[in-house]
C-alpha positions, 0 to 999 in steps of 0.5 A: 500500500502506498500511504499518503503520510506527509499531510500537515492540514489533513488527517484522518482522526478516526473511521467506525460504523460506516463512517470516518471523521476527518480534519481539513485545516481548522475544521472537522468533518464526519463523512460516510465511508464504505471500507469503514465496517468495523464497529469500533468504540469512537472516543474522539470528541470531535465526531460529536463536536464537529463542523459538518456532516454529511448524512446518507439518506435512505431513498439515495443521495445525502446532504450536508450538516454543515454547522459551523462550517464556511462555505470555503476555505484553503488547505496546504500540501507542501508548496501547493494550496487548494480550495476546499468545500463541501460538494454534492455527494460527500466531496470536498473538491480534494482526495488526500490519498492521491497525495501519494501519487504527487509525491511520486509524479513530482520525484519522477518528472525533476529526475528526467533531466529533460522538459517533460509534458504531462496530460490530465484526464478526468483532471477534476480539481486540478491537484495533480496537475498543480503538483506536476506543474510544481515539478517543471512539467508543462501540463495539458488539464482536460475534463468534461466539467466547465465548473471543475476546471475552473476550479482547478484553476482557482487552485492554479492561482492559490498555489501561485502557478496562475502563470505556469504553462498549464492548458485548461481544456474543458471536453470529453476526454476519449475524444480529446485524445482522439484529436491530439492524436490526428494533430500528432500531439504527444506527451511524456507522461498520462494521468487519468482518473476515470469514474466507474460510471457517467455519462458523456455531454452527447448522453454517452455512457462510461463504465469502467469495466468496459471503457477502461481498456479500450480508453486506456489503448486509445492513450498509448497512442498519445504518449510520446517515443520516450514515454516516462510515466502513466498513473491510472487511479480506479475507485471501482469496488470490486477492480483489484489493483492487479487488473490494473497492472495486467491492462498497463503490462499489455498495452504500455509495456508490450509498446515501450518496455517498462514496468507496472506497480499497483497498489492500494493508496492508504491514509493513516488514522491517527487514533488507531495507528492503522490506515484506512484503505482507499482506492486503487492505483497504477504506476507504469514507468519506462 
């Protein structure tokens, strides 16, 4: 498991009986998680004295308890800011997990000695895309909602990369690759984190199980001669961090040699001392 462990305006205080209580900057959170099935005792004062809370709700959906919470606020991750509130559907705008994966993204583009080009896929708030721009990468941002680009560039502004070399692309992705393809556009390295299911703006409809090969074939053929690497994060129950590495094995690795690594990403809890587990990830280099 890769652990998302330097956080500073983030923990994860606690997780029981469907639910993990949360700390972002000065404020406290108790949002539902489904890995969280054990039933164990919550002494942590805040998941009664907390900001917000986000309750399920028995025909579907949820809403929000927001309490003393503002309508927005910052938090930090080393030189980087984001932009934080309270969503539809339980988010925030920010997955701390992935902090792991700009760690790593960051390490591998300052230690290629070489300009390096990046394209974010389902690209949502921009954190990766801010991380890799942090790093010296010129970054193509792409994603099919207008509302989140331009929140990812208000994130751009907040860590003072409003300048850097960022394209904010707002389109469907396949789509896009499509035609960065025909323009013989190519990029060094792809991150995608594509949902489990949705739907395109002509009504098209995306599930992973059956998209995510193809998608990912369709991508080979964007990255450049000296690819340097590929993230693919998945949120889907059920999708191992295996099958992952067999897609990357047989469509970036058979092209360009290499290797893949996958793995859950974690966040540790900090009053139990254990991690809470949180999606899958794979990392491919050449």
């Amino acid at each position: 498991m890769w652990i998302a462990d330097q956080w500073k305006d983030f923990e994860v205080l606690d997780c029981s009986k469907g639910e993990k209580l949360e700390r972002w900057g000065d404020y406290y959170l108790v949002r539902p998680d489904p890995q969280a099935i054990w039933e164990t005792p919550r002494r942590n004062p805040h998941w009664n004295d907390r900001d917000a809370r986000y309750r399920r709700s028995e025909s579907g959906g949820g809403s929000w308890d927001k309490g003393r919470l503002p309508a927005a606020w910052q938090i930090q991750y080393g030189e980087l800011r984001f932009n934080v509130k309270p969503m539809n559907f339980k988010h925030t705008g920010l997955f701390p997990e992935q902090a792991a994966n700009w760690d790593w993204a960051m390490g591998k583009i300052r230690k290629a000695g070489r300009p390096i080009s990046v394209l974010n896929l389902f690209a949502y708030t921009g954190a990766a895309t801010l991380a890799c721009a942090k790093a010296g990468a010129q970054v193509c941002h792409v994603d099919a909602a207008k509302g989140m680009v331009a929140w990812g560039k208000e994130n751009a502004a907040a860590s003072g990369l409003q300048e850097a070399p960022i394209r904010w692309i707002v389109d469907d992705c396949a789509k896009f690759v499509e035609r960065e393809i025909r323009r013989g556009r190519r990029y060094d390295a792809i991150i995608m984190d594509p949902p489990s299911y949705g739907r395109g703006p002509g009504g098209e409809v995306w599930k992973l199980e059956t998209n995510l090969w193809p998608f990912v074939s369709l991508c080979a053929g964007v990255l450049s001669e000296e690819p340097l690497f590929v993230i693919i994060n998945s949120y889907t129950t059920g999708l191992s961090p295996s099958v992952l590495s067999y897609v990357t094995e047989s469509i970036f690795t058979k092209k360009f040699g290499g290797r893949s690594e996958s793995r859950e990403l974690g966040l540790p809890v900090t009053d139990t001392g254990l991690v809470l587990p949180c999606g899958a990830t794979c990392r491919w280099e050449r």
